[in-house]
C-alpha positions as CSV (number, residue, x, y, z in Angstrom):
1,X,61.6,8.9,-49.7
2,X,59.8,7.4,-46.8
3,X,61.1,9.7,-44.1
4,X,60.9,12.8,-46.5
5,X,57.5,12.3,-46.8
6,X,56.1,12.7,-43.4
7,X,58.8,15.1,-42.4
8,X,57.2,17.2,-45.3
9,X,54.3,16.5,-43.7
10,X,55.3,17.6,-40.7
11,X,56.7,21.0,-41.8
12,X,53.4,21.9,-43.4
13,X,51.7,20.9,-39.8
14,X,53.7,23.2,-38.4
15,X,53.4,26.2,-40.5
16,X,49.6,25.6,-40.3
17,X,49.4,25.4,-36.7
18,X,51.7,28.4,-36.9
19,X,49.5,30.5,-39.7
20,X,46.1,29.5,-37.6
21,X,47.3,29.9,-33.7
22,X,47.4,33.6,-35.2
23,X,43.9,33.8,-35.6
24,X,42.8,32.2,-32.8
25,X,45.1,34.4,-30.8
26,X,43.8,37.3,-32.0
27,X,40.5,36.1,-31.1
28,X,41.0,35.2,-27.6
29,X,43.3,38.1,-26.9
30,X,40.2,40.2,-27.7
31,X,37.5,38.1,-25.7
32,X,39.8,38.3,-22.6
33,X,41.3,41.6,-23.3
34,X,40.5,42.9,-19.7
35,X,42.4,40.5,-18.1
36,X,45.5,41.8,-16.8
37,X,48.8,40.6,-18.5
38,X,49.8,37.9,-15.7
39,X,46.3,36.4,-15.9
40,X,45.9,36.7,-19.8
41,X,49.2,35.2,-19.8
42,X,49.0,32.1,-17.8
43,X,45.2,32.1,-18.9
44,X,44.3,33.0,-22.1
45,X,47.6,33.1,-24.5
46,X,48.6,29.5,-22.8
47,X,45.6,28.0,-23.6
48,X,45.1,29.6,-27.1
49,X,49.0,28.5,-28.2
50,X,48.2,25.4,-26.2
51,X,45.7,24.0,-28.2
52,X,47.6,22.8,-30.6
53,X,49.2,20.1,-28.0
54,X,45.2,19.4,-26.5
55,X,44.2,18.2,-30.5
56,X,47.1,16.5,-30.9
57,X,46.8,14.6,-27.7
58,X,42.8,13.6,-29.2
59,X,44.1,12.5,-31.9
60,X,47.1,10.3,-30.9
61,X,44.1,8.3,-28.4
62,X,41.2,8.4,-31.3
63,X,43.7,6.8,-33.6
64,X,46.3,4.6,-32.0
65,X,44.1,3.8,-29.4
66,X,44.7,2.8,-25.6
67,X,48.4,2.6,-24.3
68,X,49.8,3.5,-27.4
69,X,48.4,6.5,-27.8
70,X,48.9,7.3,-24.2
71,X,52.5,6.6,-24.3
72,X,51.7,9.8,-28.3
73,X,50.1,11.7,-25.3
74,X,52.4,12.1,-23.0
75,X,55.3,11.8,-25.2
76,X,53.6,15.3,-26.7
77,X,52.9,16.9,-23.3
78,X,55.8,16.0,-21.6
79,X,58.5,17.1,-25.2
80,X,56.3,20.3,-25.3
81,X,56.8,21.2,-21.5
82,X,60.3,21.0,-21.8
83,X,60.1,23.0,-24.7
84,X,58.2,25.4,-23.2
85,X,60.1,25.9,-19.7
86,X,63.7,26.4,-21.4
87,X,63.7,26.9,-25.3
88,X,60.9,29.4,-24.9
89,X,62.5,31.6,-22.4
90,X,66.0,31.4,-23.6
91,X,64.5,32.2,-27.2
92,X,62.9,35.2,-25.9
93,X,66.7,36.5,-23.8
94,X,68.0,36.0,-27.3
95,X,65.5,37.5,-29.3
96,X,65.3,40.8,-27.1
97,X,69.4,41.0,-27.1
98,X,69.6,40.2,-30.6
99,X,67.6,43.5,-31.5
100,X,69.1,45.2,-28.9
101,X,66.0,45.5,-26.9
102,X,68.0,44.6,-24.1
103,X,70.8,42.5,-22.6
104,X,68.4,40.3,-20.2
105,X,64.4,40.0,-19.5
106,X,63.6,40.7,-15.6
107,X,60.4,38.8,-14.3
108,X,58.4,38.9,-11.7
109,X,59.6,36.7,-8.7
110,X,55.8,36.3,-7.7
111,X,54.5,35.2,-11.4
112,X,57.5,32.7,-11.5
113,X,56.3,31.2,-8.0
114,X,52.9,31.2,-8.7
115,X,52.8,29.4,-12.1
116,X,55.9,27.5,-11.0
117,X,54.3,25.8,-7.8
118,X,51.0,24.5,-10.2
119,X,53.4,23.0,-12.5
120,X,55.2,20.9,-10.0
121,X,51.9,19.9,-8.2
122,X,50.2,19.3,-11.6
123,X,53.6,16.9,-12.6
124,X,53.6,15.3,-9.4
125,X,49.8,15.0,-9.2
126,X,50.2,13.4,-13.1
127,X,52.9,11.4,-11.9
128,X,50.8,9.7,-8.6
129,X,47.8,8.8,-11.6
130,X,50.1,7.4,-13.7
131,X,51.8,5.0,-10.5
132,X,48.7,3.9,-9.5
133,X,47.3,3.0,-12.5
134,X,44.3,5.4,-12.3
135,X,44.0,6.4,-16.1
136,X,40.6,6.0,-15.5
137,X,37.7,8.9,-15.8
138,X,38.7,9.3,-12.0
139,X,42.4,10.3,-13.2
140,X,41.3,12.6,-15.8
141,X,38.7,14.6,-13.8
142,X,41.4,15.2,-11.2
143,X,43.5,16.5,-13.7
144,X,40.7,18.8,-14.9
145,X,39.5,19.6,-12.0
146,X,43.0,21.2,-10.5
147,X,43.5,22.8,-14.1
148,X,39.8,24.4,-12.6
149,X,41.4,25.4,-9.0
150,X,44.7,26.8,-10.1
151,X,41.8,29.1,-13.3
152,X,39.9,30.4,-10.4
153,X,42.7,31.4,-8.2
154,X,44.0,33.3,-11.3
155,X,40.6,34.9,-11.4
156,X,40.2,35.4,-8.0
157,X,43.7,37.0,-7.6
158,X,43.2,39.3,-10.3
159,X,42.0,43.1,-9.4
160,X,39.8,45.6,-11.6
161,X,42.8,48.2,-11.6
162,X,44.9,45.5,-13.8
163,X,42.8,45.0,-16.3
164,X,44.6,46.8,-19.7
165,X,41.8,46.9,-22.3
166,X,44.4,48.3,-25.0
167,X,46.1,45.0,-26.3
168,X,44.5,44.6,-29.4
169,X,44.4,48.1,-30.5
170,X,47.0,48.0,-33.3
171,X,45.5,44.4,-34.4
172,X,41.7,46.1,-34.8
173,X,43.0,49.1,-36.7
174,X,44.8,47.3,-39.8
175,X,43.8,47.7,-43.4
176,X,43.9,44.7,-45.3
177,X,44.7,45.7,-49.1
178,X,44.8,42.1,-50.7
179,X,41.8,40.0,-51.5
180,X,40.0,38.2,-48.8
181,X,40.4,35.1,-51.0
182,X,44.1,35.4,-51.3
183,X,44.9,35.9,-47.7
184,X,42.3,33.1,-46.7
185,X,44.8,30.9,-49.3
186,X,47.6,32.5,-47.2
187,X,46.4,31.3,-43.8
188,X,45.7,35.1,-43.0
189,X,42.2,34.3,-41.2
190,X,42.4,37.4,-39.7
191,X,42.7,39.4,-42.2
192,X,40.6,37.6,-44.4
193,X,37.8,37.3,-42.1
194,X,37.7,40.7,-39.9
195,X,39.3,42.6,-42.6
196,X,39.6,46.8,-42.2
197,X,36.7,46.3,-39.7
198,X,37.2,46.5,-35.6
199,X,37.2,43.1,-34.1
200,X,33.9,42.3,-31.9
201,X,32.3,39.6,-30.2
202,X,30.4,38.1,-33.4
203,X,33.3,38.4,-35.7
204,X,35.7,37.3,-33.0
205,X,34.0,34.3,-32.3
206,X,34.0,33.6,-36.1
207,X,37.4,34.1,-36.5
208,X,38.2,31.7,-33.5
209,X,36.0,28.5,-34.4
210,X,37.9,28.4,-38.0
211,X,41.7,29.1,-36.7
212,X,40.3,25.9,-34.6
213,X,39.1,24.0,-37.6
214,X,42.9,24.4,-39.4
215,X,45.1,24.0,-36.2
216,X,42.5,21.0,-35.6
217,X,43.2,19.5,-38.9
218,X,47.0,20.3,-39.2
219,X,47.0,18.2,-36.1
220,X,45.1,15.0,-37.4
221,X,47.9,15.4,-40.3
222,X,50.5,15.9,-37.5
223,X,49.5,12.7,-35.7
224,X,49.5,10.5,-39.3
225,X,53.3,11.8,-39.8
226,X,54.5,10.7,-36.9
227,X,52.9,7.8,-36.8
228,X,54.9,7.2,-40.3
229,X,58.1,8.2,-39.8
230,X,57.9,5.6,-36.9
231,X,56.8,2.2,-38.7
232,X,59.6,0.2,-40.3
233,X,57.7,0.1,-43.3
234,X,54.3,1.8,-44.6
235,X,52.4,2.7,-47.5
236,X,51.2,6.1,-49.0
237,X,48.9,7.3,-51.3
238,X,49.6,4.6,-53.6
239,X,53.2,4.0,-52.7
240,X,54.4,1.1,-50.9
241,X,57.3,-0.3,-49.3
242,X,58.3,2.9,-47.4
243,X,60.6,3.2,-44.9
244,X,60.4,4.9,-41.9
245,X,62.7,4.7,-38.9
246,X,61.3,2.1,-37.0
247,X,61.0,4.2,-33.9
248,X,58.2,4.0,-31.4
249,X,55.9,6.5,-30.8
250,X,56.6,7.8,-27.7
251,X,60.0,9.0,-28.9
252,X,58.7,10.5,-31.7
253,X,56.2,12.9,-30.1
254,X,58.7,13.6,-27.7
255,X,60.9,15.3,-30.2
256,X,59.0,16.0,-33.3
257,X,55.2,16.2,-32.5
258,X,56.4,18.4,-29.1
259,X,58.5,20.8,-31.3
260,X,55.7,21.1,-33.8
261,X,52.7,22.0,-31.4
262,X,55.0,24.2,-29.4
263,X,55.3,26.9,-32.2
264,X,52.5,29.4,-31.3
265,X,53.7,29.2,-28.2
266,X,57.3,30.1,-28.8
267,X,56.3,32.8,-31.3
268,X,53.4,33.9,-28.7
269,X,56.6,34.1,-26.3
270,X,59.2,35.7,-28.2
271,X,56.6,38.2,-29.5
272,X,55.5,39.6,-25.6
273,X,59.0,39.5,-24.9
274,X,60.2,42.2,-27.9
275,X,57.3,44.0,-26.4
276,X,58.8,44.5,-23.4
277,X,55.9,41.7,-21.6
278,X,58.5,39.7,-20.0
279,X,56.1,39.0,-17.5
280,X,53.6,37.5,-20.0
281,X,56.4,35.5,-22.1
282,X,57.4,33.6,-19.2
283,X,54.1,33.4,-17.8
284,X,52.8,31.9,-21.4
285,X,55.8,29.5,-21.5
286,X,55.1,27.9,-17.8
287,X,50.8,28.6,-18.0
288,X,51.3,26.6,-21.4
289,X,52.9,23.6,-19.0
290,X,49.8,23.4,-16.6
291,X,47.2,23.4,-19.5
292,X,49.0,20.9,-21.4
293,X,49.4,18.4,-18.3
294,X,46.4,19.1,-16.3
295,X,43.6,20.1,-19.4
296,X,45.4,18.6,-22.6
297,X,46.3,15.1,-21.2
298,X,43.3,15.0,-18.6
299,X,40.5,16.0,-20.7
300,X,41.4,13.4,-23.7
301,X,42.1,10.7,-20.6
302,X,38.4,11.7,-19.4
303,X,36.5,11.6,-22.6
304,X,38.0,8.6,-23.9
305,X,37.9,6.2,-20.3
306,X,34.4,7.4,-20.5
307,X,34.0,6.0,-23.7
308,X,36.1,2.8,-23.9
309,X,36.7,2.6,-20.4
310,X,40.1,2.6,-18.3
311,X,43.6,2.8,-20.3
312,X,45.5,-0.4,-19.8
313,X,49.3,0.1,-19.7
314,X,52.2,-2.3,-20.7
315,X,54.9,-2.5,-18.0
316,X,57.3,-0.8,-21.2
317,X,54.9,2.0,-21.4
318,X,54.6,2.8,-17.4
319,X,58.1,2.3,-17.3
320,X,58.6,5.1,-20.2
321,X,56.1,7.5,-18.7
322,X,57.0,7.1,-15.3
323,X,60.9,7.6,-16.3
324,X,59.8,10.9,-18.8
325,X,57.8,12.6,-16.2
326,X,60.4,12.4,-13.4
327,X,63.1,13.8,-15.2
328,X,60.6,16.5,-16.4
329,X,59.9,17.2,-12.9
330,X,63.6,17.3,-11.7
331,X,63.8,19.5,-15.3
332,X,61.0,21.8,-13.9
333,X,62.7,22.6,-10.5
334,X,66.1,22.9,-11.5
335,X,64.5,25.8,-14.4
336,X,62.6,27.0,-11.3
337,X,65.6,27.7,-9.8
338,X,67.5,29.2,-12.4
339,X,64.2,31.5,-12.7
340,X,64.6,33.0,-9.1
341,X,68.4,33.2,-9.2
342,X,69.3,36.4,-9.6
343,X,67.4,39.7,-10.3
344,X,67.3,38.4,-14.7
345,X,67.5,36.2,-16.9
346,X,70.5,37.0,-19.3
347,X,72.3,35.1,-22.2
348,X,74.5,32.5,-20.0
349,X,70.9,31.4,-18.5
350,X,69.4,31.0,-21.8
351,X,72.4,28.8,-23.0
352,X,71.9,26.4,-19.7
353,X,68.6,26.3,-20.5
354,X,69.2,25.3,-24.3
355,X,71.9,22.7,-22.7
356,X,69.0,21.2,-20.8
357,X,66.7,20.6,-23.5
358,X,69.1,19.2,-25.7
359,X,70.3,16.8,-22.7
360,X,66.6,15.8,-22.3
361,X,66.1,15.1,-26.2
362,X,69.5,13.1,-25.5
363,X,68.2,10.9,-22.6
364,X,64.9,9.8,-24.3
365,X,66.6,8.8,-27.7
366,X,69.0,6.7,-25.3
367,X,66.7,5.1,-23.2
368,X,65.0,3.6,-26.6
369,X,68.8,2.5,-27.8
């Protein structure tokens, strides 16, 4: 009973973030609908299925406070950008040759440089903070700030001619039959909120603040289930004497708070890539990376040092996020090279990729044993 509790809480999380990253994609597709694909990509989609991971990240300093929360931070951020660079991609090889879309997704070598080269410098750049100690309001305004750069040069690189203003067109045209009330109850805030009408910049906006409410409050719940299933013993809602599996936190958002936020963004993913977007499914997966490490784990490190002041690490904690980040880098540029191997990515790439992860999930649980 006390580890099928917050795993059920956990699973409901997930279908919420899930249900409401929907909404607030649709939103946020529209209001940057004349972005061209690569931008709205790395842009737009990665921060709209990323949001999920900036909440969570809030939450887990709000609520366990300090170094603990850090150590829910980055365990989050770092478990989702693994999940991002190799489940996401080889999920969307599988998905297309699974319907027989085709046998391998072929990317752009100069999107998968771009976005590539900020991730590594945003890692590394995390990585120097981290080593000397400046989890300040200095740390997290750097990591803000080059979140800023690498936004403007995706701006600045984009041209007029790219823009594709017909995204959205099948999404503004449906008829919803059902009851506003019933899909509202279903988590259908697009349909219950824009309805049969055409989506503008009113109703859009609308639409966008509550999808943010839910995946907001599916993440407070998100953040209270793992922090359960990781005490040796807790109580809940009247019962007591529950046990959970004594873990500590940092290994559980790794694994199961990573895995939960990154679900718009796999869907997001897998969705562009039956499209025949390749470019925008990898360029979600690795734009996701840079706003989770530069804008999800700086701006919480910014508000809160601001607040309460500098975060104060245990050597057990530095140790952990020190050791977690530098395999994620070495993850990041072996990925990067399996990227720019070859003229595709096909099904043996997507199984070294699923290897990867699941020797990454095997490394953290080990270095707790």
């Amino acid at each position: 009973m006390g580890i099928i509790i917050p795993i059920i809480l956990i699973i409901i999380t997930s279908i919420i973030i899930w249900k409401s990253s929907d909404g607030f994609d649709v939103a946020s597709s529209y209001l940057g609908r004349n972005l061209s694909n690569g931008v709205k990509g790395a842009t737009i989609n990665a921060i709209s299925s990323s949001m999920p991971e900036l909440l969570t990240t809030i939450f887990f300093l709000i609520f366990l406070k300090d170094a603990e929360g850090f150590s829910g931070g980055i365990g989050t951020v770092a478990g989702s950008a693994v999940f991002n660079a190799m489940i996401i991609p080889a999920f969307s090889v599988i998905a297309v040759y699974y319907y027989g879309i085709s046998k391998n997704i072929k990317i752009s070598k100069n999107v998968v440089y771009r976005d590539s080269l900020a991730l590594i410098i945003s890692q590394f750049t995390l990585i120097l903070i981290i080593y000397f100690e400046l989890l300040s309001w200095i740390g997290g305004l750097i990591l803000v700030l080059l979140y800023g750069i690498y936004v403007f040069y995706m701006f600045f690189k984009a041209s007029s001619k790219d823009s594709n203003n017909n995204n959205n067109n099948d999404q503004v045209t449906n008829e919803i039959n059902s009851s506003r009330l019933v899909l509202f109850l279903k988590l259908d805030f697009h349909g219950s909120i824009i309805g049969n009408k055409k989506l503008n910049k009113s109703n859009s906006i609308l639409l966008l603040l509550i999808s943010l409410f839910f995946i907001g409050l599916s993440c407070l719940l998100l953040v209270k289930a793992c922090e359960l299933i990781g005490l040796a013993e807790y109580s809940f809602l009247g019962l007591h004497n529950l046990n959970g599996l004594d873990l500590p936190i940092s290994i559980v958002a790794v694994i199961i708070a990573a895995a939960a936020t990154s679900v718009p963004d796999t869907i997001l993913s897998i969705k562009d890539a039956k499209k025949g977007n390749y470019n925008d499914a990898i360029s979600n997966a690795l734009g996701s990376n840079i706003f989770d490490i530069c804008f999800a784990l700086g701006l919480p490190i910014l508000l809160y040092t601001l607040l309460y002041g500098p975060i104060v690490m245990n050597p057990e904690t530095l140790s952990f996020s020190l050791n977690i980040l530098l395999v994620l880098l070495i993850l990041t540029i072996i990925t990067f090279i399996i990227f720019i191997s070859g003229k595709s990515i096909g099904i043996w790439k997507a199984i070294i990729l699923l290897s990867m992860y699941i020797s990454f999930i095997s490394y953290v649980i080990f270095y707790h044993v």
